[in-house]
ROROSE-925999 format. One record per residue (C-alpha): x, y, z; residue number from 1; residue in three letters; chain. Coordinates in Angstrom, 3 decimals. Layout:
! residues N
<site><X>X</X><Y>Y</Y><Z>Z</Z><pos>NUM</pos><code>ALA</code><unit>A</unit></site>
...
This chain:
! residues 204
<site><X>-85.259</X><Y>6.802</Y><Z>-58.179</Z><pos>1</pos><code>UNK</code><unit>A</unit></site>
<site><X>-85.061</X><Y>4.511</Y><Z>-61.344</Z><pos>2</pos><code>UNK</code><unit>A</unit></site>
<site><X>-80.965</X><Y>2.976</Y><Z>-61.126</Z><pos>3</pos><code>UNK</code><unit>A</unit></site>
<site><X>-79.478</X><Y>2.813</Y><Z>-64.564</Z><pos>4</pos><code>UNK</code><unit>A</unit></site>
<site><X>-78.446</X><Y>-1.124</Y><Z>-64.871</Z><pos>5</pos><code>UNK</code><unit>A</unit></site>
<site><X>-77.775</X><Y>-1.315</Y><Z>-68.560</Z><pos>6</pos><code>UNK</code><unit>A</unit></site>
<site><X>-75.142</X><Y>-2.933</Y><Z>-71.064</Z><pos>7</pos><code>UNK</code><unit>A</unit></site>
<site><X>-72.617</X><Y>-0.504</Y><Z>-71.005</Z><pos>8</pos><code>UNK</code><unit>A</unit></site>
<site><X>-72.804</X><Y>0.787</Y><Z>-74.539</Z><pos>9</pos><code>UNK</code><unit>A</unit></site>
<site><X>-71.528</X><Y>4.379</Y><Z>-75.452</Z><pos>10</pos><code>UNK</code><unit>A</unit></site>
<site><X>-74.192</X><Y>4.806</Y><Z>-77.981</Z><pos>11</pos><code>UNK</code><unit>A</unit></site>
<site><X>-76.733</X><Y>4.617</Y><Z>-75.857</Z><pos>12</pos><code>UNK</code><unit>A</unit></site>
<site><X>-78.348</X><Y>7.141</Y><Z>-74.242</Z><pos>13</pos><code>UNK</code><unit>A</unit></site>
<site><X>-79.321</X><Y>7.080</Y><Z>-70.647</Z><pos>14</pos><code>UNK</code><unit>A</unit></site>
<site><X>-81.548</X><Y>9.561</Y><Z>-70.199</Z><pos>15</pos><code>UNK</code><unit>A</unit></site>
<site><X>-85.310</X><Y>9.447</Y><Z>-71.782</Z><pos>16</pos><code>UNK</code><unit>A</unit></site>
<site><X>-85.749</X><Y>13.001</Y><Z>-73.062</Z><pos>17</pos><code>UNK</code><unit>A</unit></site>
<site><X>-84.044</X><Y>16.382</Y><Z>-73.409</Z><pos>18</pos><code>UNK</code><unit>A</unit></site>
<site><X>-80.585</X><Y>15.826</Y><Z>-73.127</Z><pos>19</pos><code>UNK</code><unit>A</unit></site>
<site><X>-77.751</X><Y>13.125</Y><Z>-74.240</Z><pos>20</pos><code>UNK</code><unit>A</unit></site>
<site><X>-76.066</X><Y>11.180</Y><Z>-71.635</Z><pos>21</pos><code>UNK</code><unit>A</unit></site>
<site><X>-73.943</X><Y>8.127</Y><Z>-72.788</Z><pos>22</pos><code>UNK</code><unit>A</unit></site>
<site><X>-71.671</X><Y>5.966</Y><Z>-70.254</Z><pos>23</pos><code>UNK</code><unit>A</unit></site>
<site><X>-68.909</X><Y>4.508</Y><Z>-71.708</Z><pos>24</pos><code>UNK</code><unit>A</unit></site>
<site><X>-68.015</X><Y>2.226</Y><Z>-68.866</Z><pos>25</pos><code>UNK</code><unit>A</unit></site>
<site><X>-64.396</X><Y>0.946</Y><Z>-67.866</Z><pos>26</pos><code>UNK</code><unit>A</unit></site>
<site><X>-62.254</X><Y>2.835</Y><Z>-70.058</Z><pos>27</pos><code>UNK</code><unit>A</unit></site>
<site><X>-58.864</X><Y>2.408</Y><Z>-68.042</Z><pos>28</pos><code>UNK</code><unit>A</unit></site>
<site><X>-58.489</X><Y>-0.802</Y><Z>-66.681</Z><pos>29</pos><code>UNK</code><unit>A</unit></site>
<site><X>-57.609</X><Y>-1.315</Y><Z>-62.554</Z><pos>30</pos><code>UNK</code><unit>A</unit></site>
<site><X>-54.011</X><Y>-1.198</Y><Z>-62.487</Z><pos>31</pos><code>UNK</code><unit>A</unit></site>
<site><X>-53.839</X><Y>1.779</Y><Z>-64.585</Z><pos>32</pos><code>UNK</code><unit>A</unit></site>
<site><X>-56.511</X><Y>3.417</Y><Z>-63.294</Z><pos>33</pos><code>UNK</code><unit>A</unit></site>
<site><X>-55.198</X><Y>2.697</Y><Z>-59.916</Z><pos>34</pos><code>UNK</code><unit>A</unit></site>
<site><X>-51.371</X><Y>4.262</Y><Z>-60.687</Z><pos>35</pos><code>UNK</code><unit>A</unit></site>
<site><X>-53.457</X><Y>7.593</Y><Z>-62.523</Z><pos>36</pos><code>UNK</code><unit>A</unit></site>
<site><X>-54.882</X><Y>8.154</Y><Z>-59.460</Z><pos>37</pos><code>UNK</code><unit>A</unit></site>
<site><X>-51.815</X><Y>7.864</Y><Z>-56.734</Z><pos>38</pos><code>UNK</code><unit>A</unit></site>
<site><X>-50.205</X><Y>10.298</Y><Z>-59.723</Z><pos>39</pos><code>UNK</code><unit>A</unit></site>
<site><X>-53.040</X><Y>12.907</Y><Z>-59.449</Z><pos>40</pos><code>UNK</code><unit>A</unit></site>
<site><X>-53.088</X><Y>12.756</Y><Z>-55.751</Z><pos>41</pos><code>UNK</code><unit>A</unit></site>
<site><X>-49.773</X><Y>13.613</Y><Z>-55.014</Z><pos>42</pos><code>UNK</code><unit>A</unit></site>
<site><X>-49.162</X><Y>15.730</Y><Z>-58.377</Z><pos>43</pos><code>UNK</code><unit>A</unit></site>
<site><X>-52.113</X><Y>18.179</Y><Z>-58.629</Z><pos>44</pos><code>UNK</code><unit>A</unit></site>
<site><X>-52.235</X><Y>21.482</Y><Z>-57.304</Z><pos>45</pos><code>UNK</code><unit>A</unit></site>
<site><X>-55.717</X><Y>20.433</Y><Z>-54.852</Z><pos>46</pos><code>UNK</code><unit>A</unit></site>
<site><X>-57.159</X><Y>23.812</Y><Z>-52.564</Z><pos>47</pos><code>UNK</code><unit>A</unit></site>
<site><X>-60.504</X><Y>23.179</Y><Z>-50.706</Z><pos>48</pos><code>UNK</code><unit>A</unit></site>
<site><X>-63.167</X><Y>24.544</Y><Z>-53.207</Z><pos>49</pos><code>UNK</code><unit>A</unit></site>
<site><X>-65.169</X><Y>28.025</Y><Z>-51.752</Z><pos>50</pos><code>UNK</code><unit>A</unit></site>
<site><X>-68.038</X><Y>29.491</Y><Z>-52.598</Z><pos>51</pos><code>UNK</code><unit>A</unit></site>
<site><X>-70.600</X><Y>32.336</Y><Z>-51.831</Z><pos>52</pos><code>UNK</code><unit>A</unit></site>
<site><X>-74.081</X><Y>32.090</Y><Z>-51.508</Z><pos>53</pos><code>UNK</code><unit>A</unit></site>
<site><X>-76.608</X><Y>34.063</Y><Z>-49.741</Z><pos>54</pos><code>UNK</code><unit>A</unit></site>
<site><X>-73.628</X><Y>36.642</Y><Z>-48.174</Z><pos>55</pos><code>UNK</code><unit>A</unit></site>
<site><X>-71.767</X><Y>33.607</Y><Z>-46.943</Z><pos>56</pos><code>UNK</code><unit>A</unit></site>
<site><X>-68.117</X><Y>32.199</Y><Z>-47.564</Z><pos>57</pos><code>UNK</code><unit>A</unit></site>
<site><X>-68.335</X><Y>28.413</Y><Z>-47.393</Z><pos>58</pos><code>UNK</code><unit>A</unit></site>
<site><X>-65.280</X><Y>26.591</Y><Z>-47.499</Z><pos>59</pos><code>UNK</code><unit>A</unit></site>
<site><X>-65.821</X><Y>22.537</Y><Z>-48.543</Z><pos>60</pos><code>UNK</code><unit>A</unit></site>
<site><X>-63.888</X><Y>19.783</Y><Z>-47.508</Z><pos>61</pos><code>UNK</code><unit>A</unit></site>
<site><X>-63.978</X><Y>18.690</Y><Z>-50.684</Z><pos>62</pos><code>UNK</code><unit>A</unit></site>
<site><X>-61.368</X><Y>19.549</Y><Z>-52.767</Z><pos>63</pos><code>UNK</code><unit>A</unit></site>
<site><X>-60.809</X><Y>21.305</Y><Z>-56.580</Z><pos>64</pos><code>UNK</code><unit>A</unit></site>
<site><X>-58.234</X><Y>21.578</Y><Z>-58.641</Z><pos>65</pos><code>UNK</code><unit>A</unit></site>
<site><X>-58.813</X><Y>23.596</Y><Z>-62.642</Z><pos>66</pos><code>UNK</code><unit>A</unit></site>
<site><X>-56.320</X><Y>22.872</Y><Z>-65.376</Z><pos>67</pos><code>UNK</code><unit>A</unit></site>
<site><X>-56.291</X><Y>24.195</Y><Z>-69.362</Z><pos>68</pos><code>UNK</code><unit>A</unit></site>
<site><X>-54.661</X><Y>25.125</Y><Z>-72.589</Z><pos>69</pos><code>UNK</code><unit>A</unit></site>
<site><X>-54.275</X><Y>28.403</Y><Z>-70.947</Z><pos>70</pos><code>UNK</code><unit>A</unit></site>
<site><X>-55.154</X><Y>30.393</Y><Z>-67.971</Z><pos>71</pos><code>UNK</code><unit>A</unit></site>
<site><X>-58.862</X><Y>30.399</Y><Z>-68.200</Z><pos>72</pos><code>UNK</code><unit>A</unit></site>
<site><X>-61.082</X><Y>32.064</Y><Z>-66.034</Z><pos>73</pos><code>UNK</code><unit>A</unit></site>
<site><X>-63.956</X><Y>30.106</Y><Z>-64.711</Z><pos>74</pos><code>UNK</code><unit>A</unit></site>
<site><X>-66.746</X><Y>31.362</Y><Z>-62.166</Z><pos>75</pos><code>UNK</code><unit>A</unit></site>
<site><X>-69.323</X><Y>29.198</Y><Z>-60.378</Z><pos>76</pos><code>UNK</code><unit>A</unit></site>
<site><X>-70.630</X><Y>29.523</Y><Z>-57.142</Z><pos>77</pos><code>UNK</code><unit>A</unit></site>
<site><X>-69.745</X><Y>33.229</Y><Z>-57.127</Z><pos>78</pos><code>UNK</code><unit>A</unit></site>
<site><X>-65.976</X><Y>31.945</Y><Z>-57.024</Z><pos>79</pos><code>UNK</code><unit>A</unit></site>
<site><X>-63.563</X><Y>32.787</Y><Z>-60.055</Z><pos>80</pos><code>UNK</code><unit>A</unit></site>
<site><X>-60.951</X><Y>30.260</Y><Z>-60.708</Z><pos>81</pos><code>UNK</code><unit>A</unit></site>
<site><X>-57.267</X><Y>30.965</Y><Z>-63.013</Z><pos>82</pos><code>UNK</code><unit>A</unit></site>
<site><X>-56.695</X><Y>27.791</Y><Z>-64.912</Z><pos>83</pos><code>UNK</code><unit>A</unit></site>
<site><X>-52.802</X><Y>26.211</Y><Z>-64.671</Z><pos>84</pos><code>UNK</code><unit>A</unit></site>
<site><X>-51.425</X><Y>24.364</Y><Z>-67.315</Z><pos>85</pos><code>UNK</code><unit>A</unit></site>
<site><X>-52.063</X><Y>20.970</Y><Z>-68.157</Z><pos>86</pos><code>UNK</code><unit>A</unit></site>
<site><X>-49.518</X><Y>18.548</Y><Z>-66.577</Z><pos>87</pos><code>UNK</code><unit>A</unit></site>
<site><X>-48.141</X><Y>15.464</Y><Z>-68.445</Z><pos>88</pos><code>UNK</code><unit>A</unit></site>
<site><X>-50.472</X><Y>12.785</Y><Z>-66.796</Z><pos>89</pos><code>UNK</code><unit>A</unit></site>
<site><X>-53.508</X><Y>15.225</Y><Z>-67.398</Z><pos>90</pos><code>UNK</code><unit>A</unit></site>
<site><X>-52.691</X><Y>15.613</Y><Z>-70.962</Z><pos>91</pos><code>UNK</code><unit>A</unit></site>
<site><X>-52.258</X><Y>11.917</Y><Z>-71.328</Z><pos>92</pos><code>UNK</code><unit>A</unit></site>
<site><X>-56.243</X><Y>11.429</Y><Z>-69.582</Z><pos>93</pos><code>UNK</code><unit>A</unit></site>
<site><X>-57.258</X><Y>14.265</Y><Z>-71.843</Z><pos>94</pos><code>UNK</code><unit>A</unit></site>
<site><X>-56.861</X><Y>12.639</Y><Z>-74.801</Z><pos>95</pos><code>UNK</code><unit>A</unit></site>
<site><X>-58.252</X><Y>9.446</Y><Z>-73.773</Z><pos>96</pos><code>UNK</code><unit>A</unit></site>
<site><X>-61.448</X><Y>11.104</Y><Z>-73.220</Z><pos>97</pos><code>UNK</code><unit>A</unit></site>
<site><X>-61.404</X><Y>12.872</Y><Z>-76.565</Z><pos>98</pos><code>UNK</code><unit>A</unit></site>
<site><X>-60.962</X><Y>9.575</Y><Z>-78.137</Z><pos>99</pos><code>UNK</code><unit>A</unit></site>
<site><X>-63.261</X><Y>7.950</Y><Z>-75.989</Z><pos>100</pos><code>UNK</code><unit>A</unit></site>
<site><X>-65.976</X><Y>10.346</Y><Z>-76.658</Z><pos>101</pos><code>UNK</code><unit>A</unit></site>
<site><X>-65.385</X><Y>11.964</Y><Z>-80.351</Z><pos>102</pos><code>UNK</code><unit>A</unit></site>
<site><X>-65.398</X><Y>15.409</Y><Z>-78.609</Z><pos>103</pos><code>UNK</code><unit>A</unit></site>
<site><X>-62.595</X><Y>18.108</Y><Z>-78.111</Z><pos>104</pos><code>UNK</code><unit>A</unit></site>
<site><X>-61.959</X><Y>19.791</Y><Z>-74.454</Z><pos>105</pos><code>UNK</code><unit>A</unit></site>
<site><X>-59.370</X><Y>22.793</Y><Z>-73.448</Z><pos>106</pos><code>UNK</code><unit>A</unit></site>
<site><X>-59.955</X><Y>22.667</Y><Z>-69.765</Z><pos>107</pos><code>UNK</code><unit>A</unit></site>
<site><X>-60.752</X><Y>20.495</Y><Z>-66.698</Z><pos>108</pos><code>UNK</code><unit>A</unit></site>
<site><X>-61.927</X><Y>20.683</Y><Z>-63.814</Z><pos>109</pos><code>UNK</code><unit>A</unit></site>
<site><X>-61.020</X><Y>18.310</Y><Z>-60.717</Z><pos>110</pos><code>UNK</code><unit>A</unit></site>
<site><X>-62.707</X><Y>16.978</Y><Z>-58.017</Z><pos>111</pos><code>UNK</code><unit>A</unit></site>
<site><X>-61.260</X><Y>14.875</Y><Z>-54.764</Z><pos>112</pos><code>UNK</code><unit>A</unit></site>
<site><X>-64.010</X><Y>13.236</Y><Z>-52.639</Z><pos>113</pos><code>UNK</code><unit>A</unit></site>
<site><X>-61.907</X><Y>11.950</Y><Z>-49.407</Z><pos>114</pos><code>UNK</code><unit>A</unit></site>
<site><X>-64.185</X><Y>9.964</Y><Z>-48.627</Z><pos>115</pos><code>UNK</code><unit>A</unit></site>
<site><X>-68.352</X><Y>9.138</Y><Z>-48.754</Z><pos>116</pos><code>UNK</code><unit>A</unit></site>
<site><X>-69.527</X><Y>12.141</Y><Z>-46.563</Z><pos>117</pos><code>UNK</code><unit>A</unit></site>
<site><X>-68.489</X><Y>14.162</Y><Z>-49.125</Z><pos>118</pos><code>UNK</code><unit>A</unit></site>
<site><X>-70.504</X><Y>14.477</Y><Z>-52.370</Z><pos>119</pos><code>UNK</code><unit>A</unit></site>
<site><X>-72.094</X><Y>17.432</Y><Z>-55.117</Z><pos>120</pos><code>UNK</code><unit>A</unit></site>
<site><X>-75.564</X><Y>18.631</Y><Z>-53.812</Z><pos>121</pos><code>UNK</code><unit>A</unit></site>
<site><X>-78.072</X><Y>19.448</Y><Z>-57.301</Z><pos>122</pos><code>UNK</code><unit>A</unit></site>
<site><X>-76.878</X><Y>21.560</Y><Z>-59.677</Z><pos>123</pos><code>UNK</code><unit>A</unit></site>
<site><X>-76.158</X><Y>21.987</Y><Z>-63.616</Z><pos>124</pos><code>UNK</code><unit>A</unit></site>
<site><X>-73.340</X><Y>22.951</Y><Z>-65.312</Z><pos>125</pos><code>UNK</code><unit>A</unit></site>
<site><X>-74.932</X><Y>26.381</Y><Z>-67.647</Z><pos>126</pos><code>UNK</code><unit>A</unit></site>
<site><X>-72.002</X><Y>28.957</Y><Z>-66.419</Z><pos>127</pos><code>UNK</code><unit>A</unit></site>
<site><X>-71.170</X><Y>31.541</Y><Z>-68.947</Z><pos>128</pos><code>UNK</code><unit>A</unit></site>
<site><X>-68.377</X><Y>30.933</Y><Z>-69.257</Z><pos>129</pos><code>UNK</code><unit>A</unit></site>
<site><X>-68.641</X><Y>27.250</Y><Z>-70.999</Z><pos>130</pos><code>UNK</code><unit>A</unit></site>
<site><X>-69.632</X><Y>26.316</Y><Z>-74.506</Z><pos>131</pos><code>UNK</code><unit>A</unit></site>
<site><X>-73.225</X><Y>26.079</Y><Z>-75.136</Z><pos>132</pos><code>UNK</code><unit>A</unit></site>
<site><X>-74.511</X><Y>22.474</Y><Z>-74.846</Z><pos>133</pos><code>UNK</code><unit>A</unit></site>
<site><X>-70.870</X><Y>21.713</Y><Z>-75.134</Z><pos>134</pos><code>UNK</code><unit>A</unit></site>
<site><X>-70.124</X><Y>17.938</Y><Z>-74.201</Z><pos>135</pos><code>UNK</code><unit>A</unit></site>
<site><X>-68.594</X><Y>17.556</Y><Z>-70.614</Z><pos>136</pos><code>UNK</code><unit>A</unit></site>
<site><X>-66.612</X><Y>14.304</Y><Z>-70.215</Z><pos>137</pos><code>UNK</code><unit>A</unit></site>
<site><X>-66.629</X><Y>13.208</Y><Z>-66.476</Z><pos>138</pos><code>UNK</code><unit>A</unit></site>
<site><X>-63.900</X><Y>10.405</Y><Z>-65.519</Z><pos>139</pos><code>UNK</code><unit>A</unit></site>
<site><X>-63.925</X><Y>8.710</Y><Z>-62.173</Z><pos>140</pos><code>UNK</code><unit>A</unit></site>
<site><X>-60.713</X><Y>7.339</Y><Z>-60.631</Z><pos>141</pos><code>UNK</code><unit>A</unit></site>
<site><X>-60.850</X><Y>5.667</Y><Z>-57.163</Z><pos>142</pos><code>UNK</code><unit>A</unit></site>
<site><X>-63.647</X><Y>4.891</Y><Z>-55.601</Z><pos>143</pos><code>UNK</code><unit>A</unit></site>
<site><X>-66.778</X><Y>3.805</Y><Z>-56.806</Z><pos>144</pos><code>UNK</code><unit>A</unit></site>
<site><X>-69.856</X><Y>6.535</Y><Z>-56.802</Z><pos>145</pos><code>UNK</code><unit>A</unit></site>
<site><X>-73.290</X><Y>6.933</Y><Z>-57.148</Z><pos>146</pos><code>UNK</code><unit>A</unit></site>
<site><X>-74.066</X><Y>9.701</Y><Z>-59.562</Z><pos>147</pos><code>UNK</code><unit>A</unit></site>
<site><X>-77.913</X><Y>10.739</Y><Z>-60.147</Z><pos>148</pos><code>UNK</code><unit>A</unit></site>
<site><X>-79.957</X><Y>12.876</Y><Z>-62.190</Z><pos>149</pos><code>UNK</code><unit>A</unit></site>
<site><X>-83.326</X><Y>15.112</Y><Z>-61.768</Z><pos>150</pos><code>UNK</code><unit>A</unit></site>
<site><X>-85.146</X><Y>16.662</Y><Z>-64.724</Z><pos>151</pos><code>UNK</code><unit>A</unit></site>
<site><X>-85.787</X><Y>19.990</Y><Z>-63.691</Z><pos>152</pos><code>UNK</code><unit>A</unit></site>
<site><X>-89.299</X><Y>20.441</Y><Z>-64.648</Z><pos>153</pos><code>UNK</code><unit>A</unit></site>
<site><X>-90.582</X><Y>16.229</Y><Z>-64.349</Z><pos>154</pos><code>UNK</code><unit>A</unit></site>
<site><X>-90.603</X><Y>13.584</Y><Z>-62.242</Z><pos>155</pos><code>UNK</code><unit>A</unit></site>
<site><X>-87.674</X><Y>11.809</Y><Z>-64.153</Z><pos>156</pos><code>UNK</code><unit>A</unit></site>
<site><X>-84.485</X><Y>10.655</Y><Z>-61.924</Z><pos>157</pos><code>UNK</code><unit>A</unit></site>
<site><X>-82.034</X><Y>8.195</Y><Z>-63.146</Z><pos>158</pos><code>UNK</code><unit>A</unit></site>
<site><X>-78.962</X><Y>6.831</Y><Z>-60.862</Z><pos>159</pos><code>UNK</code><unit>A</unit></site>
<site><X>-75.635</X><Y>4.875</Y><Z>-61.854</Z><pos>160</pos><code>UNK</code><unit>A</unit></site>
<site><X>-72.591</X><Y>3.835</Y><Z>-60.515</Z><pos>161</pos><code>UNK</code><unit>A</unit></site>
<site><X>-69.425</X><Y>5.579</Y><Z>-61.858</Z><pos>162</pos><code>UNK</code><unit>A</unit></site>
<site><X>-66.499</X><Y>2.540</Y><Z>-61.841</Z><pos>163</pos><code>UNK</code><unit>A</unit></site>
<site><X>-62.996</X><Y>3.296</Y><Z>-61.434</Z><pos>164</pos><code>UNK</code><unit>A</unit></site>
<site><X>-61.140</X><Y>4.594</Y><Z>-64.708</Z><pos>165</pos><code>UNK</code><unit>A</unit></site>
<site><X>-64.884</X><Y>4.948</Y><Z>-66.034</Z><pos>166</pos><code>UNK</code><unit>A</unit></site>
<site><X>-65.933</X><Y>7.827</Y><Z>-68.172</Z><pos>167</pos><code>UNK</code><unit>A</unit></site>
<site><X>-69.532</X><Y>9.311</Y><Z>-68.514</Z><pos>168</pos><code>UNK</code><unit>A</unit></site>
<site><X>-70.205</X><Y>12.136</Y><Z>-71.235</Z><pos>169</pos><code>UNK</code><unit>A</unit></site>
<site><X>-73.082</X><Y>14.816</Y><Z>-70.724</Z><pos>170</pos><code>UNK</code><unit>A</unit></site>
<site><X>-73.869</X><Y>17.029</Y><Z>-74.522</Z><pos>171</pos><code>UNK</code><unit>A</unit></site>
<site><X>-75.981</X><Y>18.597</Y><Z>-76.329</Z><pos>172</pos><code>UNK</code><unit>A</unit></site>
<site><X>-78.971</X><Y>20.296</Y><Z>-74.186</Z><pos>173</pos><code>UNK</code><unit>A</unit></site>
<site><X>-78.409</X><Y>18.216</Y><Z>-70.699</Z><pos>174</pos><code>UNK</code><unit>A</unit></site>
<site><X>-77.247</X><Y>21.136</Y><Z>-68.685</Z><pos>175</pos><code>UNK</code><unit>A</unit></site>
<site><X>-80.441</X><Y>23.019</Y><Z>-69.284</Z><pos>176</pos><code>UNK</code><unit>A</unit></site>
<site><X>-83.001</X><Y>20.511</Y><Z>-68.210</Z><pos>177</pos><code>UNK</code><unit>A</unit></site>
<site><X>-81.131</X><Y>18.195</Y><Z>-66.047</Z><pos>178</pos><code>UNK</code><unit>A</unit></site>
<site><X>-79.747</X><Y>18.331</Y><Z>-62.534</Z><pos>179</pos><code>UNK</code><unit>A</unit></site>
<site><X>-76.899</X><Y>16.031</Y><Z>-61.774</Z><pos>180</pos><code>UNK</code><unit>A</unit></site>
<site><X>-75.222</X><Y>15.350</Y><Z>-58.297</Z><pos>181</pos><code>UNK</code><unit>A</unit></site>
<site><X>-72.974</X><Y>13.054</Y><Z>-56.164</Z><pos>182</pos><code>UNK</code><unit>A</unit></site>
<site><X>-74.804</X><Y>12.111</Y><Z>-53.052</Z><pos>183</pos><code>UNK</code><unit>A</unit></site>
<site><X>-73.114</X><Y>11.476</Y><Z>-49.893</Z><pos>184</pos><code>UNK</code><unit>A</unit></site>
<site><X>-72.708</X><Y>8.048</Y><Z>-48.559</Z><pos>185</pos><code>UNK</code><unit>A</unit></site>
<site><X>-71.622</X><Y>6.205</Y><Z>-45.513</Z><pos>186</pos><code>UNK</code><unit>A</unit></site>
<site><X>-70.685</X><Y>3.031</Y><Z>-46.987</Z><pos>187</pos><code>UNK</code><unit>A</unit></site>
<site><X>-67.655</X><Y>4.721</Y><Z>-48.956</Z><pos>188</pos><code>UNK</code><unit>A</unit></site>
<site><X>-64.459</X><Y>5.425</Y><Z>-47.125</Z><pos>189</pos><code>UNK</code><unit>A</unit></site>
<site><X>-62.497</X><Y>5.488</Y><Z>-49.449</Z><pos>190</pos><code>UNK</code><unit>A</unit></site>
<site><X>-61.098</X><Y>8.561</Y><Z>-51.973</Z><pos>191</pos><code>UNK</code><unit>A</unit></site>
<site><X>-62.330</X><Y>9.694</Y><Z>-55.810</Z><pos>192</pos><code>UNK</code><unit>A</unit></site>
<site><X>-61.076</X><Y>11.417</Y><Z>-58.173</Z><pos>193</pos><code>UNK</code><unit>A</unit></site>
<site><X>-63.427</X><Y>12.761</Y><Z>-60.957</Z><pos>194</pos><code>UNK</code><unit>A</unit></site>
<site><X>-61.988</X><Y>14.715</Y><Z>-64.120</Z><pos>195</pos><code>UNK</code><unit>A</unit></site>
<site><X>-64.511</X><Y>16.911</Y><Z>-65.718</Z><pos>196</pos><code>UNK</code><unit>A</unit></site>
<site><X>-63.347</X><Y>17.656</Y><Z>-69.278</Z><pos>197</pos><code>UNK</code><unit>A</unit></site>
<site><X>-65.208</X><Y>20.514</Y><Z>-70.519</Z><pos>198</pos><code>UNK</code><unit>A</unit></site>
<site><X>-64.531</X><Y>23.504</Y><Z>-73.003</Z><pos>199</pos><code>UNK</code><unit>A</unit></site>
<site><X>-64.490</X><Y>27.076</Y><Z>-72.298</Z><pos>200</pos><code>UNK</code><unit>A</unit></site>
<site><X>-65.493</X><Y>29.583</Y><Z>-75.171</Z><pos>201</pos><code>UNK</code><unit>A</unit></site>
<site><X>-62.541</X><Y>31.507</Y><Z>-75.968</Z><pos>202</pos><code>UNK</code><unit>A</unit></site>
<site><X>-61.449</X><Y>34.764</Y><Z>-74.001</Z><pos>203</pos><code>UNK</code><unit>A</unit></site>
<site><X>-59.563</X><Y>37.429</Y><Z>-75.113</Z><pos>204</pos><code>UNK</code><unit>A</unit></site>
């Protein structure tokens, strides 16, 4: 699996066909980072995430957390999810990553990794209920991850680390030729936080 060591540059795209990936690096500096996070911990409304597949209820350890403009409904895993409204501090990272990126977002979804056994098996982000090829802003607060991708169809896989108060953007046609995941790991034992800014087509 090639590991992505470039410059961090925001123009540059990591991936070598059939999508748009750009990291933008450290975007929130340590301190700050650090204080978003204890805020989000303690502040967010977290419930273990569940899902059903193949006639089972599965129940993570992992937990989830989905905020917008207004109550949304989102369904993945065969799981529908009500969106709350944004809180102050969420509002505050949600336009960071709108300026960070050049894109617009009206929801998020939330992510907290206790610790290294927990991570995001293969999957893409194509639900119905999201923009086509609409950008996806993922922010990482806490501890440091690996974060990979597999082309669906090729032999291609790319790996990076995401660095706290870092911000990686996914757009245009990513989601339907490239897997992304957060593989488990021993040698973290400490907490994340990721922030996945995304935009949900409008519902009546």
């Amino acid at each position: 699996m090639e590991l992505f060591n470039g410059l961090t540059d925001p123009d540059l795209n990591i991936l070598p066909r059939d999508g748009v990936v750009n990291y933008h690096g450290i975007i929130i500096e340590g301190n700050t980072a650090n204080q978003y996070f204890k805020d989000l911990f303690k502040e967010i409304a977290w419930v273990n995430d569940e899902a059903r597949l193949f006639g089972r209820h599965i129940i993570t350890k992992r937990k989830v957390a989905w905020y917008g403009d207004k109550p949304f409904n989102y369904t993945y895993s065969n799981n529908t999810k009500v969106a709350l409204l944004w809180t102050k501090r969420l509002l505050e990272l949600k336009l960071l990553a709108e300026e960070s990126s050049g894109e617009t977002y009206n929801s998020c979804l939330l992510n907290l990794y206790h610790n290294g056994d927990e991570g995001m098996a293969w999957h893409s982000d194509g639900e119905k209920d999201l923009k086509k090829d609409g950008a996806i802003a993922s922010m990482s607060l806490g501890a440091q991850r690996t974060f990979s991708f597999k082309h669906k169809t090729l032999n291609d896989k790319i790996s990076l680390p995401l660095e706290n108060g870092s911000l990686l953007v996914m757009k245009e046609n990513t989601q339907s030729h490239w897997l992304h995941r957060l593989p488990p790991t021993k040698k973290v034992t400490t907490p994340r936080i990721n922030l996945t800014f995304r935009s949900i087509e409008q519902q009546s």
